[in-house]
N, C-alpha and C positions, 0 to 999 in steps of 0.2 A: 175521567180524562187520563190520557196517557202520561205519566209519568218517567221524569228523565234527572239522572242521576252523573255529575261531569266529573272527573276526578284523574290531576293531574297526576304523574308519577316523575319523581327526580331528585335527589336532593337538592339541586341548583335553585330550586322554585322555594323551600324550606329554609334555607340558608338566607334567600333574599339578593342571590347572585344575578336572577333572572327573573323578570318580572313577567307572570302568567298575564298571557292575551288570549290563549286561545278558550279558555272557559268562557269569557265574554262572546267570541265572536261563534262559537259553538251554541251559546244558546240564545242565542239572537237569529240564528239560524231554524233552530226548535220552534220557538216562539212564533216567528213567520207563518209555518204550518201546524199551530193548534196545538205544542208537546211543550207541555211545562216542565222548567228544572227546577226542583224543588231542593236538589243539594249542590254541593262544591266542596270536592275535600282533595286535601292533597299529601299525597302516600309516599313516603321515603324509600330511598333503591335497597330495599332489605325484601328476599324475595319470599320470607314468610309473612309478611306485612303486606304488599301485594296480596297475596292469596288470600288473606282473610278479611283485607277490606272490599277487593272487590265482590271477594262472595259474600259481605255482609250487605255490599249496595246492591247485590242484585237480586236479595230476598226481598228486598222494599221497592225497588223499580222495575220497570218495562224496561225500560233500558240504559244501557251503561255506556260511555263513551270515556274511553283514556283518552292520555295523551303523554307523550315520552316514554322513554327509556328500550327505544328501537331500533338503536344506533350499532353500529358495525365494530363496537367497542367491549372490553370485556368489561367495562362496569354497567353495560346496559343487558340486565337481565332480567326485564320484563316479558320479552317471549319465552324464556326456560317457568315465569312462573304462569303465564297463559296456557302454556300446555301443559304442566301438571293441576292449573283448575279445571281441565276443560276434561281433563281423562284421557287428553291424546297419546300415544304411543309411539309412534314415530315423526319423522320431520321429514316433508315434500318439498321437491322443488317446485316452485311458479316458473314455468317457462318464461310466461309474455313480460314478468316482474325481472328476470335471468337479462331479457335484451333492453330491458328499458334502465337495469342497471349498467349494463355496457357502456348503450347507446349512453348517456347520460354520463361517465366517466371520460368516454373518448371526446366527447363534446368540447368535455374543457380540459384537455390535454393529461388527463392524469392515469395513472396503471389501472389497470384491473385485478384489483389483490386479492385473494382467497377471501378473506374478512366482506369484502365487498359481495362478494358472490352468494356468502351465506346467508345475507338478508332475504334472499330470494327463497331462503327455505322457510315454510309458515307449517305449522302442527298442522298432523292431518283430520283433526277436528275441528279447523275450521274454513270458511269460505274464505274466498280473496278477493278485495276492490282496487282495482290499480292504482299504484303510486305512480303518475306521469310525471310527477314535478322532483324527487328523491328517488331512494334506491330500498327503501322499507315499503313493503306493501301495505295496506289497513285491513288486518284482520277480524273478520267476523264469526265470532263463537254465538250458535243458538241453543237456548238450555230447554229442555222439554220441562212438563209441569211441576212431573216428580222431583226435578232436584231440585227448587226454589221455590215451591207452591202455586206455579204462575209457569206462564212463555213469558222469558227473559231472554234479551241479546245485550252483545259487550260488542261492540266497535273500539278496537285498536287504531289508534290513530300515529303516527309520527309527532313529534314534539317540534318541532321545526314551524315556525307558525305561519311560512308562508305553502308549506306542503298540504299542514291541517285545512287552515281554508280555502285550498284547492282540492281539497277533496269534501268538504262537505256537501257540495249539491248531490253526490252520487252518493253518501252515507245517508245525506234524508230521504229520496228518491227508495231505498232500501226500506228503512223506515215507512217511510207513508205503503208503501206496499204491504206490510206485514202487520201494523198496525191500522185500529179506528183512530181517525183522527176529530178531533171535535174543534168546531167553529173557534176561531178566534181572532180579534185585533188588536190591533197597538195604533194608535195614533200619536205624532208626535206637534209639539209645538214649541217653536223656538223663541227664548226671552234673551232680553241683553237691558244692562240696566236698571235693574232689582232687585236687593237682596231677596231669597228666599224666603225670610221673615217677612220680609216689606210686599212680596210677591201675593204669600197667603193672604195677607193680613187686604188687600187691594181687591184680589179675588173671589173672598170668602163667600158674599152671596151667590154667583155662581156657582159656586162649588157645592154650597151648601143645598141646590135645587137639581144635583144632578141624579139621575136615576139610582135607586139602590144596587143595579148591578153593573154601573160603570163604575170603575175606581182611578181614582185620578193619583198619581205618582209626580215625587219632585227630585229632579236629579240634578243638582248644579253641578257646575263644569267651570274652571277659571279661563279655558277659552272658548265656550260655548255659548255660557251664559246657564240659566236654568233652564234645563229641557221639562216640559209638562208631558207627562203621559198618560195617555184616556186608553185604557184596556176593559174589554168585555170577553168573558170566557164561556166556550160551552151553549153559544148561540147561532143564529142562523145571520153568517159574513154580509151576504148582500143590505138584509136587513139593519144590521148593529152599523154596519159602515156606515151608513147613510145617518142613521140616529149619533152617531160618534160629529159628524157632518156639522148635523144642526146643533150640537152644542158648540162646538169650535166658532161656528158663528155668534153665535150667544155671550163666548167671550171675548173677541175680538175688541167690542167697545172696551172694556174694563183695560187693553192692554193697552190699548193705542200704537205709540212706535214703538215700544217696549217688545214688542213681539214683532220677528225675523223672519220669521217662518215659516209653513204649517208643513214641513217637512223633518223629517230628520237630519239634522242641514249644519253647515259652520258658516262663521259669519265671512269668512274669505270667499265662500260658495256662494254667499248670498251677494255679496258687493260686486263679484264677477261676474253673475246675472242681470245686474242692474247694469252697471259698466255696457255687456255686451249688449243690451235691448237700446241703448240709448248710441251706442255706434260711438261710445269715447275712450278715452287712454288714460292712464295712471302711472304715476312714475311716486315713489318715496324717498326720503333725506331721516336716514337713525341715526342717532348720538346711543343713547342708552340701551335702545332696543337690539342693538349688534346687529341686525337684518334679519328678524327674529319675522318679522310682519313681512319684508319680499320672501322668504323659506314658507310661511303662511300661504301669502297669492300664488306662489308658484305652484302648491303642492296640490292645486286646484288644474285637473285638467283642459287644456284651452287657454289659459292664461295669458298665452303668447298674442292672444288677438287681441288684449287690452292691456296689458303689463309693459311699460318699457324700461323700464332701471329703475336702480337706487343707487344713492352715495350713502355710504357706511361714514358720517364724518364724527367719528368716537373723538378725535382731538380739536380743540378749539381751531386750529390754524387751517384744516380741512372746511371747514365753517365757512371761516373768512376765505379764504383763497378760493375752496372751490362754488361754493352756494351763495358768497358773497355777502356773508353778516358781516356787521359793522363792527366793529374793535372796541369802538365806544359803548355799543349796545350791551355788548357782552359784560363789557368793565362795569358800564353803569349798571343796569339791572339782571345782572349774573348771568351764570350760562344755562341756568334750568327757568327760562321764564318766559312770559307771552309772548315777548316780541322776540325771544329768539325764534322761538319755536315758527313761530309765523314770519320771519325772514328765511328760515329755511324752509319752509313749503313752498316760499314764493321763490325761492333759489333756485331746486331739484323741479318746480315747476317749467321755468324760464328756458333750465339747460338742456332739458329733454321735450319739450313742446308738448308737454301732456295736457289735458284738458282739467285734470284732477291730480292734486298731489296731498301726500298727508307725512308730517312730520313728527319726531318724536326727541324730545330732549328732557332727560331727569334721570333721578339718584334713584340706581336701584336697591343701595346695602345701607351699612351703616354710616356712608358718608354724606355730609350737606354742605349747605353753606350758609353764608348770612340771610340768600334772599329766601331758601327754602329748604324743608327739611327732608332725610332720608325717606323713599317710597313714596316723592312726588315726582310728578312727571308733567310736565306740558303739550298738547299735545295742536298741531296746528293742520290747519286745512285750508288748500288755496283750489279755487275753480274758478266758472263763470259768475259766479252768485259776492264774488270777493273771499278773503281770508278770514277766517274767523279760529281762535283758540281754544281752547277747553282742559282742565286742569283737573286732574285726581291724584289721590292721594294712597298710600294702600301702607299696611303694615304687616309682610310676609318677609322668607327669606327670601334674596336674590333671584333666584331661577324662580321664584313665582312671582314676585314683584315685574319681571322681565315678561312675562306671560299675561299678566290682566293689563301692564302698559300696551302691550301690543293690541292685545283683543279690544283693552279700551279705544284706542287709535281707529282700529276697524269698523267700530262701532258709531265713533263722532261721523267716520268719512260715510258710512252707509244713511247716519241720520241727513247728512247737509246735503247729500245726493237726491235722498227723496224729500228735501224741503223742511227735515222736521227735528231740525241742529234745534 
């Protein structure tokens, strides 16, 4: 099987200043067509370190993909050490790379400085894939047998990570061309609902009866939930898909609602499909959640056909004044409790004429109160079926506490939606 080798360049990524996405979304790309990464490593702006990590990954892989250190800056000198690996001798200009750097300066009002212009020069040892979305081109170095023991390529990539995954379809397109590719899939299955422990522990005899060459994978997610992954490698696609098929079936009973699903999917994408097939609207009321769950539905394309507002009501008096909780309710049984939570759904309901609303009130730090304690949340749900509440509890810091309230939210409204609160 071909093997693939990802390896970021930058100290920002070392430091912890920046957090790598493009490894992820790079071999998730691989993956799709049959090319497994079997490493990830990330290499400091020292441009002897460069040279001898990449030429150590591409003694053991088919291929190499960077990423960073391509920038029009004198601390990015990852092209001076690509062309002293690659044996090149001089530096060429890219024409079509020359106007697409222009074009793309003038676009958004700004100079065309020397610095800019030089990125258009790439070592003349290697190929060029157009940068359309940036002003660095993705350079392709191919190594003959003798220098690596093998045909090995390095794809240069920009570190900018909406450039890199604009340019991937044309780096695998490359790839699949120059490579055997071998059979492969991924199946995904979405869970909400179960710890991972509690997950296996539910599923085991399924699991336990599945093919010796499917391999099943557990990947939780605090707004996902646990993704199950069914992968077969090295086999014939139409055949394994279909066998990948009849087991998903197989498990389905063990999951019941617990399972979102059978796609690689969020649960905002899934409540927006339900929403959109039944031809209804949603509107939200957050206290705790800051509008952490309308950032969620919005970032779902389409959203506008079922989404109509939220009130952000973080202060008690936003409550009463605008949603219409009662002063007493609050007094009497705090402000992170059933019936708030469920007077504001039926508020943010009311105001917006939604058919579905879902609300959210609770502590997300180290503060409580009498009726409950830090890393609970209430959370409320008003439709046609009536209002109903639901209550968890979690013990994270802040910004995750704020993250499984919300998903849990998404998750109560997805269940009362299909009946199965």
């Amino acid at each position: 099987m071909t093997q693939a080798s990802i390896c970021t360049i930058g100290d920002e990524i070392l430091i912890g200043q920046i957090v790598d996405t493009n490894s992820s979304r790079i071999s998730r790309a691989l993956g799709e067509k049959g090319i497994r990464t079997d490493r990830m490593i990330s290499i400091p702006d020292d441009r002897q370190q460069i040279i001898d990590s990449l030429s150590a990954e591409l003694r053991t892989h088919d291929i190499v993909i960077s990423t960073g250190g391509l920038g029009p800056t004198k601390d990015d000198i990852t092209k001076d050490a690509l062309a002293e690996l690659s044996g090149s001798k001089n530096y060429v200009k890219n024409a079509e790379q020359e106007k697409i750097v222009r074009e793309f300066l003038h676009a958004r009002g700004l100079d065309v400085l020397e610095a800019n212009l030089r990125q258009a020069l790439v070592p003349d040892g290697c190929e060029v894939i157009l940068n359309r979305r940036g002003t660095a081109p993705i350079m392709v170095f191919r190594f003959p047998e003798e220098r690596f023991g093998h045909n090995a390529v390095l794809y240069a990539l920009p570190g900018v990570p909406y450039e890199a995954e604009a340019a991937l379809p044309d780096v695998v397109d490359d790839i699949c061309s120059h490579f055997p590719i071998a059979g492969i899939i991924h199946r995904t299955v979405m869970t909400y609902g179960l710890a991972e422990s509690a997950l296996s522990a539910l599923i085991a005899p399924w699991e336990d009866s599945l093919p010796s060459d499917m391999h099943l994978a557990y990947l939780p997610n605090t707004l996902t939930g646990v993704r199950l992954r069914l992968s077969v490698y090295g086999g014939d696609r139409q055949k394994d898909s279909a066998r990948i098929d009849a087991e998903i079936e197989k498990l389905r009973p063990y999951l019941g609602a617990n399972l979102y699903s059978d796609m690689d999917d969020s649960l905002q994408a899934t409540v927006g499909r339900l929403l959109k097939a039944s031809g209804t609207s949603l509107s939200t009321a957050e206290s705790c959640t800051g509008g952490e769950i309308a950032h969620l539905i919005t970032s779902v394309s389409g959203s506008s056909g079922y989404y109509l507002g939220s009130v952000v009501s973080y202060s008690p008096s936003v409550k009463t004044s605008v949603l219409g909780v009662s002063p007493e309710t609050i007094r009497e049984k705090g402000i992170v409790s059933s019936e708030v939570a469920a007077a504001m759904a039926e508020g943010v309901r009311k105001l917006t004429g939604s058919s579905y609303s879902v609300a959210t009130t609770g502590w997300a730090d180290a503060y409580g109160d009498e009726f409950e304690p830090a890393g609970t949340v209430w959370v409320g749900i008003s439709g046609p079926n009536g209002t109903l509440t639901r209550r968890f509890c979690y013990h994270n810091d802040r910004q995750r506490n704020i993250e499984r309230f919300a998903a849990s939210a998404l998750d109560t409204l997805r269940r009362y939606i299909i009946g199965a609160f």
